[in-house]
C-alpha positions as CSV (number, residue, x, y, z in Angstrom):
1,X,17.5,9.0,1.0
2,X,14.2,7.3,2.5
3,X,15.1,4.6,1.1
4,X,18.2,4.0,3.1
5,X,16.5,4.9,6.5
6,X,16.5,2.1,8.9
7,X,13.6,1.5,11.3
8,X,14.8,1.7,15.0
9,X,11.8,2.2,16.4
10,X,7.1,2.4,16.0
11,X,5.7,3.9,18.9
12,X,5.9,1.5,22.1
13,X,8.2,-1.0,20.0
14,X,12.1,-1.5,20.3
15,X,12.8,-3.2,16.8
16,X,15.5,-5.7,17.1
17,X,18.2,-6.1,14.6
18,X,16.7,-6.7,11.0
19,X,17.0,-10.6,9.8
20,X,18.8,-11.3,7.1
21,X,17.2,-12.7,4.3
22,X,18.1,-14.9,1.3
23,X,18.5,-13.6,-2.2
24,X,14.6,-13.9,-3.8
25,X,14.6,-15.9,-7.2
26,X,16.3,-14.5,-10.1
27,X,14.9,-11.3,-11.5
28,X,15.2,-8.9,-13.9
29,X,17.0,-6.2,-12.3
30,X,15.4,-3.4,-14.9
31,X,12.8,-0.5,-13.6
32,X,9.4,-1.8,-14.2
33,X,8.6,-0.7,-17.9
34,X,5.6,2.2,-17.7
35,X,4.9,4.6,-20.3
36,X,1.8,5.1,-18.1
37,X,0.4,8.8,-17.2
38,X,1.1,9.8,-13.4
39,X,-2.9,10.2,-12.4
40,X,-2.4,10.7,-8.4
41,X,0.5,10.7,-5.9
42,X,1.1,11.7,-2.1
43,X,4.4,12.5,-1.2
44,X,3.4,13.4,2.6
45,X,5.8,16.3,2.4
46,X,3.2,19.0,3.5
47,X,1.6,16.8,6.4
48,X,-1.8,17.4,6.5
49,X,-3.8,20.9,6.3
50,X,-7.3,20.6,7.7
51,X,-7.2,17.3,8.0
52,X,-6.5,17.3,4.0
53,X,-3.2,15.3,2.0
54,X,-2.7,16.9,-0.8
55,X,-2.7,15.6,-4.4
56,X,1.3,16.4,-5.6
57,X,1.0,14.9,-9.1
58,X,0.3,18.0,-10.3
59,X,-2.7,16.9,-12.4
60,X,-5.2,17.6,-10.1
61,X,-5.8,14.5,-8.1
62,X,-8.0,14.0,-5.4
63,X,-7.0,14.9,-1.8
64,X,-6.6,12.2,0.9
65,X,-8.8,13.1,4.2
66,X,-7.8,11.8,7.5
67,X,-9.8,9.7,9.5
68,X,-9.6,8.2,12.7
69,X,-11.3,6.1,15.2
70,X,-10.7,5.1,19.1
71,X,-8.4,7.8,19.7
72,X,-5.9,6.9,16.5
73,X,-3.6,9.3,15.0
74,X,-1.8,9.6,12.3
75,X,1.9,11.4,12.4
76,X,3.7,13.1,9.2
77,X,7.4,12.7,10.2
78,X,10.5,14.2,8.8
79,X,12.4,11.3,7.3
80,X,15.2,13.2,6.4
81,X,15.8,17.0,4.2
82,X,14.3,15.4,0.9
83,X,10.7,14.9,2.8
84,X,8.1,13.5,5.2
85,X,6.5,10.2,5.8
86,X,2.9,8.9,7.6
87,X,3.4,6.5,10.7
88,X,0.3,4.9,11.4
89,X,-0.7,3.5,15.0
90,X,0.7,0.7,16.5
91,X,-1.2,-2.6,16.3
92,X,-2.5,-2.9,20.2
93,X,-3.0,-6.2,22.2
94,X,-6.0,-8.9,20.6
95,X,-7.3,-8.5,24.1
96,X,-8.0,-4.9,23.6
97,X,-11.8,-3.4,23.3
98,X,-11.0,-0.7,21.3
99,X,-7.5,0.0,19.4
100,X,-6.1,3.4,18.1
101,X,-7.0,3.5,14.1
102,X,-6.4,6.0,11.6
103,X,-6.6,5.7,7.8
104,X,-6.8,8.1,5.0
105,X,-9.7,8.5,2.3
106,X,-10.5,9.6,-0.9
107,X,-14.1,9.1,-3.0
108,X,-14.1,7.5,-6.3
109,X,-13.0,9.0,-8.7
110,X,-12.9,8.1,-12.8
111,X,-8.8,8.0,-13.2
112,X,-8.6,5.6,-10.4
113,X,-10.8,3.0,-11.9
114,X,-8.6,1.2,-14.6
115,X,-11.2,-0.9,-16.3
116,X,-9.1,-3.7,-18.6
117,X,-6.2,-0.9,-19.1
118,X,-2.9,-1.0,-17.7
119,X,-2.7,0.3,-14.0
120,X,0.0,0.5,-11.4
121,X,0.0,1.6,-7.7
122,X,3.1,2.0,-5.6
123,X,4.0,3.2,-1.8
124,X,7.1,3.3,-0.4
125,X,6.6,1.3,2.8
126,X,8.5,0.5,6.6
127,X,6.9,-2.3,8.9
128,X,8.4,-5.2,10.7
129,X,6.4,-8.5,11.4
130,X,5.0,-8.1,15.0
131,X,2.9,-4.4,13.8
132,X,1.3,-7.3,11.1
133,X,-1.8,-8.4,12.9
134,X,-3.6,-9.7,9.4
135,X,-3.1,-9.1,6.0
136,X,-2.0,-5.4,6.1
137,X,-3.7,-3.0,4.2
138,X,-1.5,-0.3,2.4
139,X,-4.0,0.5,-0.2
140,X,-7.3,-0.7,-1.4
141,X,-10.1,0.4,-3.7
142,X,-13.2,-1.5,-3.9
143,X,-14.1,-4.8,-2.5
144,X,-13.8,-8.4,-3.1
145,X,-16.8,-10.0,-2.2
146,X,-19.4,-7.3,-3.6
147,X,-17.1,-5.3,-6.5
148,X,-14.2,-5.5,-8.4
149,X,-10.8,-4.2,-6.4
150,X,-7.2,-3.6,-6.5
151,X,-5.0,-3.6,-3.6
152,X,-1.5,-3.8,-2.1
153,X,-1.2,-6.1,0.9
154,X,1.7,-7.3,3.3
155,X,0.5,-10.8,4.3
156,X,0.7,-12.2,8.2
157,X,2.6,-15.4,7.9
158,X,5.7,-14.2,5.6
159,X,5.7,-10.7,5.6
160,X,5.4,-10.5,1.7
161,X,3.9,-7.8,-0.4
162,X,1.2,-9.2,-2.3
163,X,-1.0,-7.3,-5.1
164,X,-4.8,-8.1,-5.7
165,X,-7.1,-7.8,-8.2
166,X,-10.6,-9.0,-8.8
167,X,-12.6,-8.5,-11.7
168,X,-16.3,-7.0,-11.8
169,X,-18.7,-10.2,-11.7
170,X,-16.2,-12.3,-10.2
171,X,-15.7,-14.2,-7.0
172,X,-12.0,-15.0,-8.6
173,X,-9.1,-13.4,-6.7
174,X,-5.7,-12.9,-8.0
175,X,-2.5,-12.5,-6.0
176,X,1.2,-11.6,-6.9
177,X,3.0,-12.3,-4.2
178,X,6.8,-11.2,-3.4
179,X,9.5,-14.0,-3.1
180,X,11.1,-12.2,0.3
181,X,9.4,-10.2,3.0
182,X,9.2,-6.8,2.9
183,X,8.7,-6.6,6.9
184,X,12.3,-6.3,7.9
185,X,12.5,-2.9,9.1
186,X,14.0,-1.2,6.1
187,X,12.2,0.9,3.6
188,X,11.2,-1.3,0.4
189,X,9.6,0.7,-2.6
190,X,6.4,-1.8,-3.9
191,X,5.1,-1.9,-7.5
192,X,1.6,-3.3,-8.1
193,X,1.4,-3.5,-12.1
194,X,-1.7,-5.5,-14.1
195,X,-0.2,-5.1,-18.1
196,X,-2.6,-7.3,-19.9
197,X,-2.6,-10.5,-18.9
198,X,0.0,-10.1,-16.4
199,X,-0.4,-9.0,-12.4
200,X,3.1,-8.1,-11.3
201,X,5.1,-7.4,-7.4
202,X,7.9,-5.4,-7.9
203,X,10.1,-4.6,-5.3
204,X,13.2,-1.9,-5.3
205,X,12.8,-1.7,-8.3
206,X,13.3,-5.7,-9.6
207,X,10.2,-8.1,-10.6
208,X,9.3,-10.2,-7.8
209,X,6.7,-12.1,-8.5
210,X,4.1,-12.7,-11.0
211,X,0.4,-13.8,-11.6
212,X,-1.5,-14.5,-14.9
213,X,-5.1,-12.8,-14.9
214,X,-8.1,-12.8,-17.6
215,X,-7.5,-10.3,-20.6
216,X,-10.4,-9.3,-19.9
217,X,-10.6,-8.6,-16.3
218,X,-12.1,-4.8,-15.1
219,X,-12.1,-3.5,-12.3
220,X,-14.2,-0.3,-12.2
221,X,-16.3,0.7,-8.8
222,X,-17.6,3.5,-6.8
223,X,-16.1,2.5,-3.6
224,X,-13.5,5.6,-2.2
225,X,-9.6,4.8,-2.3
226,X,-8.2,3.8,1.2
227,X,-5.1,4.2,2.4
228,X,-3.9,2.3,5.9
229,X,-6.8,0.0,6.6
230,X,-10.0,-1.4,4.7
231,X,-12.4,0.2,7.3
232,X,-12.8,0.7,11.0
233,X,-15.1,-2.5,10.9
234,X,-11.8,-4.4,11.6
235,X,-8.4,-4.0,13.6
236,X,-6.5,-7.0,12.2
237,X,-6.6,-5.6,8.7
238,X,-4.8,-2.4,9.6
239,X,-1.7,-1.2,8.4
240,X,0.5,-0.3,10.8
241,X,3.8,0.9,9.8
242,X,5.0,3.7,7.6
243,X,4.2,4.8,4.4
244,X,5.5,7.3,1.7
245,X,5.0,8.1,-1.7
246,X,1.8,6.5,-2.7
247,X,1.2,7.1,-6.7
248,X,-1.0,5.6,-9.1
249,X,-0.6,5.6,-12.8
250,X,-2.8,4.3,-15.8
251,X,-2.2,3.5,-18.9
């Protein structure tokens, strides 16, 4: 299982032994509750063809398209007989003048602009705290300071998987933030989920932290889905581990 698969090493990195961490707060140990409809997922499985990630919801979705800057590639690795995974480059030195960047893309499109309804995005996800160089971008759509957005980030300091919001015609940011880090060198399935009034991080299936947000918060914009980074305007934001099963559902 992916899940179980340990990280031993990222390009150019020897991992050391994985910390052990305490027990997060108490937490319902249930799925997270979603009678939501499956609107896009990429299971990596068939790489890329043409520089094309295929939607494998089987509704239709939007591809992903690869894109790359400074020489960046991305790799679609065999994890184990059940599938494939994306490893992203390696964070390079802050000294650096240009670093290896790769992220994938898709434009806007209408099922992946929730509004006020019920949304959730998830990505299976391996990192470890040195490949953090800011707050790691898994996925984003939209941005904060000029549109509404939803996004999935693993933060610097703690290594903790954190799930944004920000509603159209607001400066207001909301964050869920995980009680443990995910950045330990094991696969951690995360679960970004706004129901209502509540923002929820769940991790491996258990709730792991919570935020309240506006009932009537939307978050509708034109901006493409990104996967792996913001942009190529930064390198600090990057992601730089790897990721699997990526899905969205609304509803």
């Amino acid at each position: 299982m992916k899940l179980a698969l340990t990280l031993a090493a990222i390009t150019g990195l020897v991992i050391p032994a994985a910390p052990a961490f305490a027990a997060p707060t108490p937490a319902p140990s249930a799925t997270a509750p979603s009678t939501a409809q499956l609107v896009a997922r990429w299971t990596f499985d068939a790489g890329a063809v043409n520089g094309r990630v295929a939607d494998a919801s089987g509704r239709g979705g939007p591809a992903l398209t690869t894109r790359t800057a400074d020489a960046g590639v991305l790799r679609f690795d065999t994890a184990t007989p059940s599938g494939r995974y994306v490893s992203f480059p390696t964070a390079c030195a802050t000294t650096a003048t240009k670093c290896p960047r790769a992220l994938l893309e898709t434009a806007s499109v209408a099922n992946l602009n929730p509004g006020t309804r019920n949304f959730r995005w998830s990505a299976r996800l391996l990192t470890i705290k040195t490949q953090i160089t800011g707050s790691a971008n898994v996925m984003q759509k939209g941005v904060a300071n000029t549109s509404s957005q939803w996004k999935m980030q693993v933060g610097k300091t703690n290594g903790k998987a954190q799930c944004v919001v920000v509603g159209a015609g607001s400066p207001t940011v909301y964050i869920a933030r995980s009680s443990a880090s995910v950045a330990d060198g094991t696969w951690h399935k995360v679960v970004c989920q706004r129901r209502g009034t509540a923002l929820q991080v769940w991790i491996d299936d258990k709730l792991d932290g919570q935020a309240t947000v506006p009932a009537n918060l939307s978050v509708s914009n034109t901006l493409p889905l990104r996967i792996g980074g913001p942009n190529f305007n930064t390198k600090t934001d990057m992601f730089h581990g790897r990721l699997d099963d990526v899905y969205a559902e609304l509803g």
